[in-house]
N, C-alpha and C positions, 0 to 999 in steps of 0.2 A: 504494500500500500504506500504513494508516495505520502511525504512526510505533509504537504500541506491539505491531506484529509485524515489526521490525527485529531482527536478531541482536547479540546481545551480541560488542561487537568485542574480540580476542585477541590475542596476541602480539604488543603495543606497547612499542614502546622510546623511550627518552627522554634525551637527554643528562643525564646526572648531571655537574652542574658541580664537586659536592665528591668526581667519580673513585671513589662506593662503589656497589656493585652493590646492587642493593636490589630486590626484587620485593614488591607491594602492590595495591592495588585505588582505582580513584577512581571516583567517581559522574561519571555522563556526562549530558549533559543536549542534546536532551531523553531524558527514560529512557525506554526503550524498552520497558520492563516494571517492574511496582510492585521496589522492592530491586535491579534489575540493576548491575552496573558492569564498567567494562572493567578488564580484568587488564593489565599494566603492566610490564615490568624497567627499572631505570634502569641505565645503562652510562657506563662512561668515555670519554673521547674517543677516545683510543688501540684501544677494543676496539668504535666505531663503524665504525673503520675496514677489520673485520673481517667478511667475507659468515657465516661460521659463528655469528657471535654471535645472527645473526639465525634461529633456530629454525623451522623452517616457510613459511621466505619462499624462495620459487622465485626463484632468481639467474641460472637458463638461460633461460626464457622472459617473466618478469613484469618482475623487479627488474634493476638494474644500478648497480654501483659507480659516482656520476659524477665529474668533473675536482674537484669539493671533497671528494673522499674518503668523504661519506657515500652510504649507498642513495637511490636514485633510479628511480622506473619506469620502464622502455624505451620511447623514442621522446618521452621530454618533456625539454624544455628544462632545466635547472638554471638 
């Protein structure tokens, strides 16, 4: 599939190292369509540690909290 009929990726979280929550947009590259970017929350570390902060993310069958406290997907290594 060429890369400019890629879907715009969503619900990404990012360790905020200065602990403020912040939502934003960054340009991805390569872009996958002219103007696209991925939407973004930055979180604290305290609130990585948390499966609800993650919005949309399946924590019964995909995701999995691993042994460093942050999400991890089922079946891979940390």
């Amino acid at each position: 599939m060429p890369l400019s009929r890629h879907p715009v990726m969503g619900d990404c979280y990012a360790l905020n190292e200065e602990n403020k929550k912040q939502t934003g947009t960054a340009p991805i590259s390569p872009t996958p369509a002219t103007g696209s970017t991925n939407t973004y929350t930055n979180v604290s570390a305290s609130d990585m540690a948390i499966p609800a902060t993650f919005l949309n993310w399946d924590f019964t069958s995909v995701w999995e909290m691993g042994a460093s406290g942050l999400p991890k997907l089922q079946g891979l290594p940390e």
